[in-house]
C-alpha positions in Angstrom: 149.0 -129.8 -188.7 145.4 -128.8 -189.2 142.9 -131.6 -189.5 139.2 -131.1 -190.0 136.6 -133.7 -187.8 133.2 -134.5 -189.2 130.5 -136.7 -187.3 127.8 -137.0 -188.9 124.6 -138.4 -187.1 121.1 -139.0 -187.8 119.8 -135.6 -187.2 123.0 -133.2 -186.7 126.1 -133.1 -187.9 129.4 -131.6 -185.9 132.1 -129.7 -187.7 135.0 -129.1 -186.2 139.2 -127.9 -186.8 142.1 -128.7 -185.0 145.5 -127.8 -184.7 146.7 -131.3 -183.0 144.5 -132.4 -180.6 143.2 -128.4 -179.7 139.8 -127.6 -181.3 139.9 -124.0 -183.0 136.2 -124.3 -184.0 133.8 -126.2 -183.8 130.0 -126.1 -185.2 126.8 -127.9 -185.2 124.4 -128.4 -188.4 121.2 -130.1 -189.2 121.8 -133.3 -191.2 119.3 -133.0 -194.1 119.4 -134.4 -197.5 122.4 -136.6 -198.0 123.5 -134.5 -201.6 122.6 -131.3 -199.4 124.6 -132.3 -196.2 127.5 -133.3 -198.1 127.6 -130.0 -199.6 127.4 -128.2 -197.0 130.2 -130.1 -194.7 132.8 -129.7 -198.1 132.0 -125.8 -198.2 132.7 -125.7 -194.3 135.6 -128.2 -194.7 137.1 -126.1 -197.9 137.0 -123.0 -196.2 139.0 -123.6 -193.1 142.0 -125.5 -195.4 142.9 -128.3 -193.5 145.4 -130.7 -194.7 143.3 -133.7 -193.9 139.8 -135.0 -192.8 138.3 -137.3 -190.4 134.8 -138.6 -191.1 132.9 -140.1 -188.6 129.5 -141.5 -190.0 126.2 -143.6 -188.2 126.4 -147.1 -190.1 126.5 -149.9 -190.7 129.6 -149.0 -193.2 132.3 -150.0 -194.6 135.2 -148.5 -193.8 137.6 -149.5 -196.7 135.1 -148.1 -199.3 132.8 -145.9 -197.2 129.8 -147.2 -198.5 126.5 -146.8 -196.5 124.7 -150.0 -195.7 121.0 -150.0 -194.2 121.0 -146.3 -192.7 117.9 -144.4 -192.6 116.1 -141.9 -193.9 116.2 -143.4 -197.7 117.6 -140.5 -198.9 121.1 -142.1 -197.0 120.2 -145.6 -198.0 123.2 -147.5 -199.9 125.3 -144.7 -200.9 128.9 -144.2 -201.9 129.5 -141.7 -198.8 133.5 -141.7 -199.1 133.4 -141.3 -203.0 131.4 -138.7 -202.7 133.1 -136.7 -200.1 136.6 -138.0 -201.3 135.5 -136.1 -205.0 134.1 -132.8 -202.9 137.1 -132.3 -200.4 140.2 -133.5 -202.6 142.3 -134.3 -199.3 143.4 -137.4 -197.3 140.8 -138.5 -195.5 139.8 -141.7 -193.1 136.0 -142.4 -192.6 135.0 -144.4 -189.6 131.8 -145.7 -188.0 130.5 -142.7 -185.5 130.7 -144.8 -182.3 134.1 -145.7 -183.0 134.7 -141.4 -184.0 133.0 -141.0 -180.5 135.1 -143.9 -178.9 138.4 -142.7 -180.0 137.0 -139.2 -178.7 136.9 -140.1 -175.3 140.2 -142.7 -175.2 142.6 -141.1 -173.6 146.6 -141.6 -175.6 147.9 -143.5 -172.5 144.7 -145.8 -171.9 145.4 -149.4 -171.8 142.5 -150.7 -170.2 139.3 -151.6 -172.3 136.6 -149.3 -172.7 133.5 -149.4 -174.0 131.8 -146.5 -175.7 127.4 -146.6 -176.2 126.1 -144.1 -178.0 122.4 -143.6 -177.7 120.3 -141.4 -180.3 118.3 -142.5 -183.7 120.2 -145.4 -183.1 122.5 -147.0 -180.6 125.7 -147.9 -181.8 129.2 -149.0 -179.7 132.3 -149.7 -180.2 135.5 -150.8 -178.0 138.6 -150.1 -177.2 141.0 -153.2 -176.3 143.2 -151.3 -174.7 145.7 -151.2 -177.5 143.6 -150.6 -180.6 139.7 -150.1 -181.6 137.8 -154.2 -182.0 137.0 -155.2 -185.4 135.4 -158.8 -186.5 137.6 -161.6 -188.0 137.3 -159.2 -191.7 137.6 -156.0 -190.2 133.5 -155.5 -189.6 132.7 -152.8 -186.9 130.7 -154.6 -183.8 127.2 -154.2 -183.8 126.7 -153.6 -180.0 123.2 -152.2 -180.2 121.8 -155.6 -181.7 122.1 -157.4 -178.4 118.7 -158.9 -177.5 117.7 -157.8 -173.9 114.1 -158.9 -174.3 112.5 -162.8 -175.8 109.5 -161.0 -176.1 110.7 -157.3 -178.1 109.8 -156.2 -181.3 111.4 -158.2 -184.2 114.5 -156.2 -185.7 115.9 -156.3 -189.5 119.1 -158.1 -188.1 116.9 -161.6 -187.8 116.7 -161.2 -183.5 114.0 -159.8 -181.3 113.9 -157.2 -178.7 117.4 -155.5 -179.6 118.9 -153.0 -177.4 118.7 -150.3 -180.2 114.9 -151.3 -180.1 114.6 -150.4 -176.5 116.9 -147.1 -176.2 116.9 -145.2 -179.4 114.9 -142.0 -179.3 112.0 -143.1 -181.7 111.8 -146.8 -179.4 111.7 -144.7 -176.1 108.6 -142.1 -177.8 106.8 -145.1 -178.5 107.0 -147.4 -175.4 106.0 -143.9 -173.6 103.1 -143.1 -175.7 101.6 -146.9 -175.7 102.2 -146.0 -171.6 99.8 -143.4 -172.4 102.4 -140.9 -171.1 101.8 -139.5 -174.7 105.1 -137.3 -175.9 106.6 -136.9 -172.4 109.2 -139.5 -172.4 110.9 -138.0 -169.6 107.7 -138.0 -167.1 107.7 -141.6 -168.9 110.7 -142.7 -167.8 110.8 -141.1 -164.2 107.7 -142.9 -163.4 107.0 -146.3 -162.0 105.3 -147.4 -165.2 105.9 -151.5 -165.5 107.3 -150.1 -169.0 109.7 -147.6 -167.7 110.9 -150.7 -165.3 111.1 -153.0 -168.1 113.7 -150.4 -169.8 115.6 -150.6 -167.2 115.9 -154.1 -167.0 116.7 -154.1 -170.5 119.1 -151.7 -169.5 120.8 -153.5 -166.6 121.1 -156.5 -168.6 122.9 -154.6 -171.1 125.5 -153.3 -168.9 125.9 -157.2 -167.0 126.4 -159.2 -170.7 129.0 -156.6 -172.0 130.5 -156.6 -168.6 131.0 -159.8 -168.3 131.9 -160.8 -171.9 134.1 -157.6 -172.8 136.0 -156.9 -168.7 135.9 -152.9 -169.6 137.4 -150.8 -167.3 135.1 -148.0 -168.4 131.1 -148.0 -170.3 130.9 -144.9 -171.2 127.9 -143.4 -172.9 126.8 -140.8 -175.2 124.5 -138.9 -177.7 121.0 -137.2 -177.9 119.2 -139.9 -175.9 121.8 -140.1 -173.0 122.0 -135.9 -172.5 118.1 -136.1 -172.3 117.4 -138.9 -170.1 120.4 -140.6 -168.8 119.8 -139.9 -165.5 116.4 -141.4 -165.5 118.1 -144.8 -167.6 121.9 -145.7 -166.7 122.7 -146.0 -163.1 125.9 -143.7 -163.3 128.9 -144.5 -160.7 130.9 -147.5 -160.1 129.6 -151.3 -160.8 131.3 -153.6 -159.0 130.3 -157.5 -157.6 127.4 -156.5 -155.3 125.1 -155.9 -158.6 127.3 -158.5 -160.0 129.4 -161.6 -158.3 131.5 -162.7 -161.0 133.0 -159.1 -161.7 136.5 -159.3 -160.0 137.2 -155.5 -159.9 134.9 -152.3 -160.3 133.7 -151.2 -163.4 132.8 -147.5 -164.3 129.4 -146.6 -165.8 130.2 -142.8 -167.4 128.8 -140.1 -169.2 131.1 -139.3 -172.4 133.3 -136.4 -171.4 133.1 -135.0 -174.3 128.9 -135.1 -175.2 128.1 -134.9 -178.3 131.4 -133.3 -179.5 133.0 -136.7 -179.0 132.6 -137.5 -182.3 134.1 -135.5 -184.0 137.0 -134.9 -181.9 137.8 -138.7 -182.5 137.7 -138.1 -186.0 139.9 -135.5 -186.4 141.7 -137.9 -184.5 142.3 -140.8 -186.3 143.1 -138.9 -189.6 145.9 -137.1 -187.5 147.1 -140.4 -186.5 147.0 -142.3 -189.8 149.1 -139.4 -191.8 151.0 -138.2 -189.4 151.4 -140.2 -186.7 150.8 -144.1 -187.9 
């Protein structure tokens, strides 16, 4: 069967078509204008004929309805985003948070052990694997991993806390923590420096990776999007974690890039439509 993957994020958008789990083509597109975008994925979509779609789409949203809650810019704000792709593509079609699209991406069919997916870009957003199924809240709401406080002391965040992860790591937080440093737009030279702001980062960082080890036991934090292919190497201390950095781990933990980069996505949501109608 051929099932077309969608994943769309806050500046691009990945297109892709599979025959099983082999991509035949995949693409990459500017998201723009949320009437213009949609068009633009259902003239890509409709042209390759797939028999089904899986949507992957930056949230919060719901996932029975595929309504948009809270997403930015405006022009995306509160909108019926299954609807209106549901009336453009006329074909089955599942619709998903993108970190759980990204998660599912980079789950491998026989994994059993937890794994958690980050994915770092206009926004962070994560999701988990339990080992036998993605997490969901006690009525089906998609975690929302990147509104962990790591600083008292942070900005205030529309979710009611202060100093959320998503504050500290998403690509608009990171330009302006390095042009108050005075580093101006070089968020890299920023971030490589000694700076007590580039420290405090990765603090933030490191406390991060201790709460959700310790509260969530993942055999795996794996990490993607835009802000991880630019400076990862200057944030997450890639490799194994294990109980020198912290005692009460009882085996190692891997800290990973996403396989997959930014095609994750959309490979795990070609995924989950092949799975629900045809394989659930």
């Amino acid at each position: 069967m051929r099932v077309a993957g969608v994943d769309i994020g806050g500046t691009k958008t990945a297109l892709g078509l599979f025959e099983g789990p082999r991509p035949l083509e995949l693409a990459m597109v500017e998201t723009g204008p949320y009437e213009a975008t949609l068009d633009r994925i259902a003239e890509w979509v409709s042209n390759r004929s797939p028999e089904a779609v899986g949507v992957g789409c930056r949230g919060p949203l719901d996932e029975e309805t595929g309504y948009l809650e809270c997403v930015t810019p405006e022009d995306w704000h509160r909108r019926p985003l299954g609807e209106d792709l549901a009336r453009r593509l006329r074909l089955p079609m599942t619709i998903v948070n993108d970190a759980d699209a990204a998660l599912m991406g980079e789950v491998g069919e026989e994994e059993r052990a937890p794994v958690l997916l980050l994915t770092l870009g206009t926004g962070v957003g994560g999701a988990l694997w339990t080992g036998s199924h993605r997490y969901r809240g006690a009525f089906g709401e998609h975690p929302e991993i990147g509104h962990v406080p790591v600083f008292e002391d942070g900005p205030p965040c529309a979710c009611g806390l202060r100093g959320c992860l998503e504050h500290v790591l998403c690509r608009g937080g990171l330009a302006y923590q390095a042009e108050q440093a005075g580093f101006g737009s070089d968020v890299a030279r920023f971030l490589g420096s000694d700076h007590p702001g580039a420290e405090r980062i990765r603090t933030g960082v490191r406390r991060a990776l201790a709460l959700f080890a310790y509260a969530f036991r993942p055999r795996r934090i794996v990490f993607g999007g835009g802000v991880t292919d630019d400076f990862g190497h200057l944030l997450i201390p890639f490799g194994q974690m294990g109980r020198e950095e912290l005692p009460f781990l009882a085996h190692p933990m891997e800290i990973e890039r996403a396989r997959l980069g930014n095609w994750a996505g959309v490979h795990g949501a070609a995924r989950i439509a092949r799975e629900t109608f045809w394989e659930g």
